[in-house]
VMD Tcl script that draws the C-alpha trace (Angstrom):
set ca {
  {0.00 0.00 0.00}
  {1.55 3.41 -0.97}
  {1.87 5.97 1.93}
  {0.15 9.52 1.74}
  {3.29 11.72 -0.38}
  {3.27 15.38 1.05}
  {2.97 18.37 -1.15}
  {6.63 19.85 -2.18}
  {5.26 23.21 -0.48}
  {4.55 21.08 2.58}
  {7.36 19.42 2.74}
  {9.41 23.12 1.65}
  {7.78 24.90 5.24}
  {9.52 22.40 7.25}
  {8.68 20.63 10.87}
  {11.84 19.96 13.14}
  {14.78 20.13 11.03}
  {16.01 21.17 7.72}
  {15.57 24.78 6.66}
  {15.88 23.89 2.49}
  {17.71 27.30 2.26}
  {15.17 29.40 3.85}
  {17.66 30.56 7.14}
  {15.38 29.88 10.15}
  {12.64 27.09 9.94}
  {9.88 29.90 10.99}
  {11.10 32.28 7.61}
  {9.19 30.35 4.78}
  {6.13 28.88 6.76}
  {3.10 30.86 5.29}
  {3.24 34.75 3.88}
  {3.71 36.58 7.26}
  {7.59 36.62 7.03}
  {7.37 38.74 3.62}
  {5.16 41.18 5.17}
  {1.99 39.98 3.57}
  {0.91 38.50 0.45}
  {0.55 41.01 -2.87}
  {-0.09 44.50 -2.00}
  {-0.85 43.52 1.73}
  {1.45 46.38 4.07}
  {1.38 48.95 1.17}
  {-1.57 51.29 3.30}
  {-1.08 54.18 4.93}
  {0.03 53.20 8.24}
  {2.33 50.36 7.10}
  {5.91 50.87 6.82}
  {7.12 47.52 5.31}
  {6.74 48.14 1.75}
  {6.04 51.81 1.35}
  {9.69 52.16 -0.35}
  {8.78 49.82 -3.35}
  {5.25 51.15 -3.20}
  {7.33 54.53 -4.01}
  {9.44 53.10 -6.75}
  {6.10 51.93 -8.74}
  {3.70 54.63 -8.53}
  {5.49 57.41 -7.04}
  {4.11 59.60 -4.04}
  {0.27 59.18 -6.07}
  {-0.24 55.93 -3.98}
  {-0.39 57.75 -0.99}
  {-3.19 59.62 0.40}
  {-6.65 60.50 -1.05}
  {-7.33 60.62 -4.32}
  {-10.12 62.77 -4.98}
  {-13.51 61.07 -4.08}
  {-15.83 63.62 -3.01}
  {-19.60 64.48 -1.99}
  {-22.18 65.49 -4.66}
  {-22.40 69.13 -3.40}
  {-18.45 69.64 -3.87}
  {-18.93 69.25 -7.24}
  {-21.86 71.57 -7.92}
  {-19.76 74.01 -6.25}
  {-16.83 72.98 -8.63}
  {-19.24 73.50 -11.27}
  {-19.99 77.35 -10.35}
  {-15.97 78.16 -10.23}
  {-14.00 80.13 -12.49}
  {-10.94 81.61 -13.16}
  {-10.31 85.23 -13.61}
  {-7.74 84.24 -16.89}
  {-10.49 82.07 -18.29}
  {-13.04 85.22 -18.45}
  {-10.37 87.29 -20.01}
  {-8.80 84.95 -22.78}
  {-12.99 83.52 -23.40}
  {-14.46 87.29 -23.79}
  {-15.10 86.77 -27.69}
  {-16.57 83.68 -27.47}
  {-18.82 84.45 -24.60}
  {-19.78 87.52 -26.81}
  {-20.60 85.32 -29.74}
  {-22.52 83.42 -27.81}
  {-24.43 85.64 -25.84}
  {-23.32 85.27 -22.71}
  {-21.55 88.70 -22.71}
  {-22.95 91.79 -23.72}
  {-21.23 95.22 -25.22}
  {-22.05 97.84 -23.51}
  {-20.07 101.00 -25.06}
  {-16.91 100.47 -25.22}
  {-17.24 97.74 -22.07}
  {-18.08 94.11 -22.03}
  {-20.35 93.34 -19.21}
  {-20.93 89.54 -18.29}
  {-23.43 88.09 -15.87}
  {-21.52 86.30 -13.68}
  {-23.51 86.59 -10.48}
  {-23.74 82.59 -10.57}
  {-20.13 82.17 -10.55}
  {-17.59 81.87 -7.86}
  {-14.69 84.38 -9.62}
  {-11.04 82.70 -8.71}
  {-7.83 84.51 -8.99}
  {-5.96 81.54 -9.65}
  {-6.39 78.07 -8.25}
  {-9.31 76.50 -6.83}
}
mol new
graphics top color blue
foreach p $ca { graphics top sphere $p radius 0.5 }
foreach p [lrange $ca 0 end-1] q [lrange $ca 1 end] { graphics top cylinder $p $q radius 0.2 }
display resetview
């Protein structure tokens, strides 16, 4: 009768003796020597592999990313920029927007949250 053969990755973590290159018998056991499996440790409050983390994506992987509430971006919606008025002035003219008034333009921009430059 053949006896039960144990997996190779069985056999590889290791019981009482024989480390099969891995240093100490509790290194290659399951994932929690390596931090994790995949991207496991790569949040913001771990520190284990935040430097490779860095070498993929850069300092973007970090931090939020721009998910916000509904009313942020009607608000988003009403802004703009000072430079934008002043290079768009024909087309808002064209399209009725803007009005000439003399030797002025005058737009309605009551609506409008007016930025200097930014957000």
């Amino acid at each position: 009768m053949k006896t039960k053969k144990r997996k190779k990755s069985s056999r590889m973590h290791g019981r009482k003796a024989g480390t099969h290159g891995w240093g100490a018998r509790k290194k290659h056991k399951k994932s929690g020597h390596r931090g994790g499996k995949g991207m496991a440790g790569t949040g913001k409050r771990a520190d284990q592999k935040k430097s490779l983390m860095t070498k993929l994506y850069g300092n973007r992987y970090f931090g939020k990313q721009g998910v916000t509430s509904r009313g942020t971006k009607k608000d988003k919606d009403n802004r703009i920029n000072l430079g934008n008025i002043e290079e768009n002035t024909d087309m808002y003219l064209k399209k009725g927007i803007a009005k000439k008034v003399g030797n002025k333009i005058e737009i309605d921009l009551s609506s409008y949250k007016i930025l200097g430059e930014g957000e």
